[in-house]
C-alpha positions as CSV (number, residue, x, y, z in Angstrom):
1,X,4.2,-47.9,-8.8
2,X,0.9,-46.0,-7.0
3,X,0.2,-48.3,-4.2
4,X,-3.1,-50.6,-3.9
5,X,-5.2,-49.1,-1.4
6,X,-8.4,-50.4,0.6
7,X,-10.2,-47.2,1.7
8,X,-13.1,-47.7,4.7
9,X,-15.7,-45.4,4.9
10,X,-18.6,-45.0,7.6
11,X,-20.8,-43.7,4.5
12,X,-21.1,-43.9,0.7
13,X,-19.4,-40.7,-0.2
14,X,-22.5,-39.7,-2.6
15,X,-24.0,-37.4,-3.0
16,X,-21.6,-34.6,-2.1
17,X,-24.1,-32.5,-0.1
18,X,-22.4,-31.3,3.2
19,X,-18.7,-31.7,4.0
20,X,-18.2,-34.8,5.5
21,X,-19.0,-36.3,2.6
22,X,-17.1,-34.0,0.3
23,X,-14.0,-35.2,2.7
24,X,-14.8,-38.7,1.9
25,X,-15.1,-38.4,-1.7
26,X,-12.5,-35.5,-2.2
27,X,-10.0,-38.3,-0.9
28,X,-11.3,-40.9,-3.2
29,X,-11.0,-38.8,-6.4
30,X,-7.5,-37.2,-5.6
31,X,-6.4,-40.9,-4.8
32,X,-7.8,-42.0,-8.2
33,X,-6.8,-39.6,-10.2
34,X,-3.0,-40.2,-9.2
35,X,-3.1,-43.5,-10.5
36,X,-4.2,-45.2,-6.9
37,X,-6.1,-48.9,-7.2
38,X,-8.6,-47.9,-5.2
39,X,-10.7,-50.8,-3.5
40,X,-13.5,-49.3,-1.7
41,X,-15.6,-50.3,1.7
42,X,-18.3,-48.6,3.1
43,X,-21.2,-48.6,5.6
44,X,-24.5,-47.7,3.5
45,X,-25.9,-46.6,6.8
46,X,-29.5,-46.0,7.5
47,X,-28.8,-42.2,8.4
48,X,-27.5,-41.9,5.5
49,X,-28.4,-44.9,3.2
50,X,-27.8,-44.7,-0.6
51,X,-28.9,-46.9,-3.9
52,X,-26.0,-48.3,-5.3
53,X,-27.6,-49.2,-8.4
54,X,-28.0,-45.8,-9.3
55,X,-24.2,-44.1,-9.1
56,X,-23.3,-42.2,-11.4
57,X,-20.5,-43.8,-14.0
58,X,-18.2,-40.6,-12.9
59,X,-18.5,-42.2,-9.3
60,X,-18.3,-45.9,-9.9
61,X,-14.9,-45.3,-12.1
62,X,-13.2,-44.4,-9.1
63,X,-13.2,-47.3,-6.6
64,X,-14.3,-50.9,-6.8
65,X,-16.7,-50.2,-4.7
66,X,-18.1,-53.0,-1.5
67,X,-20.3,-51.8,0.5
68,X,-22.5,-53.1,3.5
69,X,-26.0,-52.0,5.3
70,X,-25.2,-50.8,8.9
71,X,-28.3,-50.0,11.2
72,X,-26.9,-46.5,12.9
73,X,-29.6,-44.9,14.1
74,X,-29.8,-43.9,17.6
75,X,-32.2,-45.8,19.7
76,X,-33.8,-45.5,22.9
77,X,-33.4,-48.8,23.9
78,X,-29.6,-49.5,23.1
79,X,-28.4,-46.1,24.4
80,X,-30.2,-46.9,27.9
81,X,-28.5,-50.2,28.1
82,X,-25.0,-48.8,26.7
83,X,-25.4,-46.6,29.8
84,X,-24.6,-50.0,32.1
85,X,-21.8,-51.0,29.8
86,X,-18.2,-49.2,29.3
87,X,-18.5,-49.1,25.5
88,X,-18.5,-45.7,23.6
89,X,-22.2,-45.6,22.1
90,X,-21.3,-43.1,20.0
91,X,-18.8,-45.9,18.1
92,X,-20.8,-49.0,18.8
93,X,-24.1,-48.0,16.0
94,X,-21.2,-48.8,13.9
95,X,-19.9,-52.2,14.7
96,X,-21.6,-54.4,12.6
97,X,-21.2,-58.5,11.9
98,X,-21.6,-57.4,8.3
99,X,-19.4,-54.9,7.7
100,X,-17.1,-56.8,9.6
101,X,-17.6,-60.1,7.2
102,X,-17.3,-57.5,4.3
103,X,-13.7,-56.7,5.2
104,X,-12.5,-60.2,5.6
105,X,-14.1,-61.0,2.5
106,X,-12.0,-58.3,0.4
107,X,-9.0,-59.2,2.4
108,X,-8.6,-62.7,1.4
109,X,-9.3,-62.3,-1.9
110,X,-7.0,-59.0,-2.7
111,X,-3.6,-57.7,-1.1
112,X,-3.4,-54.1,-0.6
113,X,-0.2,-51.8,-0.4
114,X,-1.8,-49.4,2.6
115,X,-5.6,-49.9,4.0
116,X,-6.7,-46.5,5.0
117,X,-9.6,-45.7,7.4
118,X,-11.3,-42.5,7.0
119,X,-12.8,-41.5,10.1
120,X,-12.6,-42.5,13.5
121,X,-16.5,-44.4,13.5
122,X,-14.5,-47.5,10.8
123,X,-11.8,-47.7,13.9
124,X,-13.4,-50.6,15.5
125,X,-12.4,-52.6,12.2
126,X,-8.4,-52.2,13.0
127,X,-8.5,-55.6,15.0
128,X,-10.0,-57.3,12.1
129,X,-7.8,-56.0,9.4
130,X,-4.3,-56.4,11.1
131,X,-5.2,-60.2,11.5
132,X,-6.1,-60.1,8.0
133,X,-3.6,-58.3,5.9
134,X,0.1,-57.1,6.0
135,X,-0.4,-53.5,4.0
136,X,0.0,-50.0,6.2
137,X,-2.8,-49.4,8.2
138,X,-3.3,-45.8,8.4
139,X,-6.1,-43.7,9.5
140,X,-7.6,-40.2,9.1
141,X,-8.8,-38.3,12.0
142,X,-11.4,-35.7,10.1
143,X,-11.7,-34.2,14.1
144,X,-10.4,-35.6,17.7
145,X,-14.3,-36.5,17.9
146,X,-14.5,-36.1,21.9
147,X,-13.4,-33.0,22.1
148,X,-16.3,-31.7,19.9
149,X,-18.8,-33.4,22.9
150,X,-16.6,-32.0,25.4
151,X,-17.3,-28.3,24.1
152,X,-20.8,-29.4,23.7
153,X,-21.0,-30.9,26.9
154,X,-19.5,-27.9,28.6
155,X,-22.6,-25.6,26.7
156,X,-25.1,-27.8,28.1
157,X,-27.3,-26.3,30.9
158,X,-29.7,-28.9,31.7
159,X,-28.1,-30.9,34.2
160,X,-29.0,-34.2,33.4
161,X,-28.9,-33.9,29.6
162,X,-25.1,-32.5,30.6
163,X,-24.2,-35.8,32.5
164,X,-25.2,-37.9,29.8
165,X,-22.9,-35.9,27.7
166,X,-20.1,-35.6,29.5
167,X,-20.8,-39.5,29.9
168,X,-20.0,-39.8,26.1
169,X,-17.5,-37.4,26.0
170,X,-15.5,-39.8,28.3
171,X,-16.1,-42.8,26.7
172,X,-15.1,-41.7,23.9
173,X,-12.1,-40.1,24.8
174,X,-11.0,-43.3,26.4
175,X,-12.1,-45.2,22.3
176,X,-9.5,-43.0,20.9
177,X,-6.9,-43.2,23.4
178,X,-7.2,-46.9,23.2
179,X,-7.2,-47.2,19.3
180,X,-4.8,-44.5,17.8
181,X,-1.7,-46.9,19.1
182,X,-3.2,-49.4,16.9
183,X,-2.4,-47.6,13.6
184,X,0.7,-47.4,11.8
185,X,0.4,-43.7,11.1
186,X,-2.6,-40.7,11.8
187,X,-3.4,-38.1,9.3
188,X,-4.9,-35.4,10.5
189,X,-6.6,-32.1,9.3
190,X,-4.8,-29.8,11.5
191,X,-1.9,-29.0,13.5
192,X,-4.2,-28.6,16.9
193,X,-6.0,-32.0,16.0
194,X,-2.4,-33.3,16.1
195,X,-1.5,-31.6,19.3
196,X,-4.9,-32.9,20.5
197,X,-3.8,-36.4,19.6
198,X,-0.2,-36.1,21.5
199,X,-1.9,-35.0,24.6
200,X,-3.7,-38.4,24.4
201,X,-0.6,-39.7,24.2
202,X,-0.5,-40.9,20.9
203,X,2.9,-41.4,19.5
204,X,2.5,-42.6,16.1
205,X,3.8,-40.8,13.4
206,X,1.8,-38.1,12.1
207,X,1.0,-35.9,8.6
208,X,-1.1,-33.0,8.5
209,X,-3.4,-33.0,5.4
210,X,-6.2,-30.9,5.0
211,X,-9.4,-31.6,2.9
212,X,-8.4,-30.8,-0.3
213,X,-11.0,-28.8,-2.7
214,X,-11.8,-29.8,-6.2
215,X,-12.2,-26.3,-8.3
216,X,-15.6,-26.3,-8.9
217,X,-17.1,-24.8,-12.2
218,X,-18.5,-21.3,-11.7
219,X,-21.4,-20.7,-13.4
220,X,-21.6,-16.9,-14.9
221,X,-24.9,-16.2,-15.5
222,X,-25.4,-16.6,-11.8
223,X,-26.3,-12.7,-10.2
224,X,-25.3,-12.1,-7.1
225,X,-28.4,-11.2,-4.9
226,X,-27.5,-7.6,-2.7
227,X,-27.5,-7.5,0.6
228,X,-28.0,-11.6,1.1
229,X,-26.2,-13.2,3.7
230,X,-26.4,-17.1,4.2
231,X,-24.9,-20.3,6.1
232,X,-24.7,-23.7,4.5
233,X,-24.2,-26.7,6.2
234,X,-25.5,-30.0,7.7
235,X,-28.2,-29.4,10.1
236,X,-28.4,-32.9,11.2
237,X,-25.0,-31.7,12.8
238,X,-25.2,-30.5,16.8
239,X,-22.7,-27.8,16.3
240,X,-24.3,-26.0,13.4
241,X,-27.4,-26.6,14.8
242,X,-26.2,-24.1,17.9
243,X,-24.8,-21.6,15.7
244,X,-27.3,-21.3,13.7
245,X,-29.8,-20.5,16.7
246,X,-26.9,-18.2,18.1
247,X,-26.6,-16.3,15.2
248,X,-30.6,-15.3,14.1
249,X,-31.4,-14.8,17.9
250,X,-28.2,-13.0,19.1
251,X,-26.6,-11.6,16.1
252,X,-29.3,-11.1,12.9
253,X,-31.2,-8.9,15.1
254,X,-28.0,-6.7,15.2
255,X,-27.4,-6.5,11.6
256,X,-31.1,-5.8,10.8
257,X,-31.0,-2.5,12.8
258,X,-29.0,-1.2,10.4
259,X,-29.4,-2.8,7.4
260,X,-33.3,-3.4,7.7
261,X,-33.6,-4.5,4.0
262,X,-30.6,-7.5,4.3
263,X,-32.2,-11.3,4.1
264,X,-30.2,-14.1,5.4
265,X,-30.2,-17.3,4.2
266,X,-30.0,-20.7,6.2
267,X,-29.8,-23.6,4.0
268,X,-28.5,-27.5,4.5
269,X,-30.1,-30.5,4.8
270,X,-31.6,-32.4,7.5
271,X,-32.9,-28.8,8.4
272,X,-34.8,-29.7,11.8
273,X,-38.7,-28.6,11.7
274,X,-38.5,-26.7,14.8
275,X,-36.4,-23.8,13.0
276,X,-39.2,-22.8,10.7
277,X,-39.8,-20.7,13.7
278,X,-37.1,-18.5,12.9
279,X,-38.7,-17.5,9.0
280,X,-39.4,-13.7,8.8
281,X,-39.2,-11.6,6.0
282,X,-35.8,-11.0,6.5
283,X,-34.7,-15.2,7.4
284,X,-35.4,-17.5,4.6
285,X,-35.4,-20.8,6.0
286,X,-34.4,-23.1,3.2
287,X,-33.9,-26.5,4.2
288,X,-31.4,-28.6,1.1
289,X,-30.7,-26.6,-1.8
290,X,-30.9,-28.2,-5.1
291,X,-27.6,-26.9,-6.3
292,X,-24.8,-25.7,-3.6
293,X,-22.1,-23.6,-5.9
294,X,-25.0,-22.3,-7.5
295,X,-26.4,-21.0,-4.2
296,X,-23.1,-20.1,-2.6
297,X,-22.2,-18.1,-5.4
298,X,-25.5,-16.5,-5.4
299,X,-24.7,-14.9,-2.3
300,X,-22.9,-11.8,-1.0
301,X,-21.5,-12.5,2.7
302,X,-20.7,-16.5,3.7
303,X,-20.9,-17.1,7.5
304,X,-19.7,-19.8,9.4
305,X,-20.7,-18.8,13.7
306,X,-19.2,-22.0,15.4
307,X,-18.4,-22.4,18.9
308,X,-17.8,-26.5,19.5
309,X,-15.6,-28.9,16.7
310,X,-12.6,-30.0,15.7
311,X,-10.7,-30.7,12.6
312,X,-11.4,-28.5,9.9
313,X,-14.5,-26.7,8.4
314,X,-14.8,-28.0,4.6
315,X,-17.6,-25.6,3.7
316,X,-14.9,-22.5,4.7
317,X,-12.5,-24.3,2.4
318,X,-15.1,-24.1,-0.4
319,X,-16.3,-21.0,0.2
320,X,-12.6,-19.6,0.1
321,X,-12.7,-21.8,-3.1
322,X,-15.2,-19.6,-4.5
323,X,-14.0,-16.3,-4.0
324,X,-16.6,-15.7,-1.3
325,X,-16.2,-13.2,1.6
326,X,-16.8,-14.9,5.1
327,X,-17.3,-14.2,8.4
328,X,-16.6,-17.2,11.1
329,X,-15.5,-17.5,14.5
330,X,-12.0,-18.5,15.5
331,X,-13.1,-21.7,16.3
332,X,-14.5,-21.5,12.5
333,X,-11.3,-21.3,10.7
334,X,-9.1,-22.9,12.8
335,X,-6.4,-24.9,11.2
336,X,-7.3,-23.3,7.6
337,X,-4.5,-20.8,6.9
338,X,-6.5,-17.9,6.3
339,X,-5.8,-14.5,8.5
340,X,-8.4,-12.1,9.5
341,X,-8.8,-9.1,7.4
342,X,-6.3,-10.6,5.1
343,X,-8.8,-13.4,3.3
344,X,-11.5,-13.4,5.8
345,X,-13.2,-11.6,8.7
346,X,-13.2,-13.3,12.6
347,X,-15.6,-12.5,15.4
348,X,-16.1,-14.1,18.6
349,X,-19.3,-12.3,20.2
350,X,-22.3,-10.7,18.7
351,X,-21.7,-6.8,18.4
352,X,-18.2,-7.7,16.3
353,X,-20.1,-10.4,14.6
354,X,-22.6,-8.2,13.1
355,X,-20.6,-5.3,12.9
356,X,-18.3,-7.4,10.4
357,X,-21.5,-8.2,8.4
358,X,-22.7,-4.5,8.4
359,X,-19.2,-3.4,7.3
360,X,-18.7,-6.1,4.2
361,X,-22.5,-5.1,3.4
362,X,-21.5,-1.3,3.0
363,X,-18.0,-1.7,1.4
364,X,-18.3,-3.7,-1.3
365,X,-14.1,-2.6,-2.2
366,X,-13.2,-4.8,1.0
367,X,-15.8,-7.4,0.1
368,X,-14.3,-7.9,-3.0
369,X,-10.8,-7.7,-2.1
370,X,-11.2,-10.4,1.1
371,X,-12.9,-13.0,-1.5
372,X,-10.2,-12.9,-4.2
373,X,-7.6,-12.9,-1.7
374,X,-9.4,-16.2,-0.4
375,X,-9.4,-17.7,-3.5
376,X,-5.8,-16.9,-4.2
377,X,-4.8,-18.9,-1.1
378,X,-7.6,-21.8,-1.8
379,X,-5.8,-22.3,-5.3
380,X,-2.6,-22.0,-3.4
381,X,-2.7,-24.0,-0.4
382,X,-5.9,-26.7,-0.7
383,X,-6.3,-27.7,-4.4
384,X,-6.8,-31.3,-3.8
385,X,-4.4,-32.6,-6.6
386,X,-1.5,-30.3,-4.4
387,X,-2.7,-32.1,-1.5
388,X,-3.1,-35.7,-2.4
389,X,0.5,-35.3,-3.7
390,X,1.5,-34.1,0.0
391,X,-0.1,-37.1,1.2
392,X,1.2,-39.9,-1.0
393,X,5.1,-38.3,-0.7
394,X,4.0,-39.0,3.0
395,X,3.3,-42.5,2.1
396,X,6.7,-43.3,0.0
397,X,8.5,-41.9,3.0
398,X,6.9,-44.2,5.5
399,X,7.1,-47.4,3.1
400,X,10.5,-48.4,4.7
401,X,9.4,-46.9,8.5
């Protein structure tokens, strides 16, 4: 019999605009669509706040869904006080009275098989749950989150800005370390995020799962503009944020002295104002595009420049979805099984960078051969019904654990 779950979320997993919240809903439908009760609570945050009333049916099928308003933005005031405290600030805009109430609400009125926690910012609610039910409590590590503000930390120059940041790095380091023990088992995304985990000292067991990708519809009247290159993602997100400036001030310029006539692309929402700076005739500076397949398939060359994360880059696995031929950092496709020059191209510093760009521009034969190879290995290795299978043989194993 599928088992009754109670999945927490730290956001309503609609609309699927970035890839955060393609891992959340991803999750959700691959659980439903194997026959999963799926109960569902989650944070309608303020960052990222959502009508409920106006879900879609193909959404609201899926879950019963719960859902409570939780105030996370960052504040002067708070963070200045959290400085005189011990608590992780980063996890404490989360902790909330009334998502808290919501949780003990659903518990006494249901029993669930397994309650599963996506995301490290719904880990404060283990306390609250154990007391309250009896089911598996699992949860999914989509990155080891202080590493991320470690690398971040480490890339910061001014010195006081880099303080604070190492401040939060440790704080929330020592969160994790504290609540990991607390769960009966940790999926991650990758095998380093579970080495990651172990060096914390975490002994739980463990499952590697990967963001799974729902196929996606091509749309075949879509023509594929020459010599475009583009990045999608959520620029509300640090670590995008940084490549994005590394790549049109360190690496565009590169690719533009020999391809003069190429345009890249920067799209994603949450664009920040300041980069309007960076529009030229040759960088379109789009902000959210209406569509995303649409766009991404639109396109000739995918790139993906990171330098600071951890778990796994969900755009790559959609882009590989898609047949599209990227360029990313090793950082980039870490724990994604894709192999340089076999489904992909990798480069670390700006000559390579653009060099790989120039190349895929000029030889359309490679282009072509790198993006059907990635979509070979997409269908392969991360179609999301393969992998929510994966994940719920996990679960039969551990039933008896």
């Amino acid at each position: 019999m599928a088992p009754r779950i109670l999945l927490l979320v730290n956001r309503v997993p609609w609309p699927v605009k970035d890839g955060g919240t393609l891992a959340h809903y991803n999750l959700l439908k691959g659980l439903s669509d194997a026959g999963c009760n799926i109960t569902l609570a989650a944070m309608n945050t303020s960052k990222h706040q959502v009508d409920v009333t106006k879900l879609p049916v193909s959404f609201t099928r899926l879950a019963k869904l719960h859902t409570a308003f939780v105030d996370n933005r960052v504040k002067a005031l708070p963070a200045f006080f959290n400085l005189f405290g011990k608590q992780s600030y980063n996890i404490q805009r989360f902790i909330t009275p009334t998502y808290q109430q919501l949780l003990v609400d659903i518990l006494t009125q249901q029993q669930f098989d397994l309650v599963l926690f996506d995301g490290l910012y719904t880990a404060p609610y283990v306390d609250v749950v154990r007391k309250h039910s009896k089911a598996k409590i699992w949860l999914r590590q989509h990155n080891v989150e202080y590493k991320i503000w470690e690398t971040l930390a480490n890339q910061t120059q001014q010195i006081l800005k880099k303080n604070y940041v190492k401040l939060l790095t440790n704080r929330l380091k020592k969160f994790e370390q504290q609540v990991l023990p607390k769960f009966d088992a940790i999926i991650a995304l990758t095998p380093k995020d579970v080495a990651d985990m172990q060096a914390l000292g975490c002994k739980q067991p463990m499952f590697i799962s990967p963001v799974g990708i729902d196929f996606k519809q091509t749309v075949s009247k879509v023509v594929v503009q020459p010599k475009s290159v583009f990045h999608l993602g959520a620029m509300d997100w640090q670590p995008n944020q940084q490549a994005m400036e590394w790549f049109v001030t360190e690496v565009w310029p590169l690719v533009i002295k020999q391809k003069p006539d190429a345009i890249f692309y920067m799209a994603g929402k949450n664009m920040p104002a300041t980069f309007k700076k960076y529009q030229t005739k040759n960088i379109k500076v789009l902000g959210e595009v209406e569509d995303a397949t649409v766009f991404m398939q639109s396109k000739q060359i995918m790139v993906v420049p990171l330098f600071a994360g951890s778990g796994i880059r969900v755009k790559i696995l959609e882009g590989l979805s898609l047949g599209k031929t990227i360029v990313t950092t090793k950082l980039g496709v870490e724990g994604i099984d894709a192999q340089h020059k076999q489904h992909l191209l990798v480069a670390d510093d700006a000559q390579t960078f653009a060099a790989s760009i120039v190349e895929l521009l000029q030889n359309s034969a490679l282009a072509e051969q790198l993006g059907d190879a990635a979509k070979q290995l997409a269908t392969d290795q991360y179609h999301n019904n393969k992998v929510i299978s994966r994940l719920l043989n996990f679960y039969n194993t551990q039933q008896h654990a």
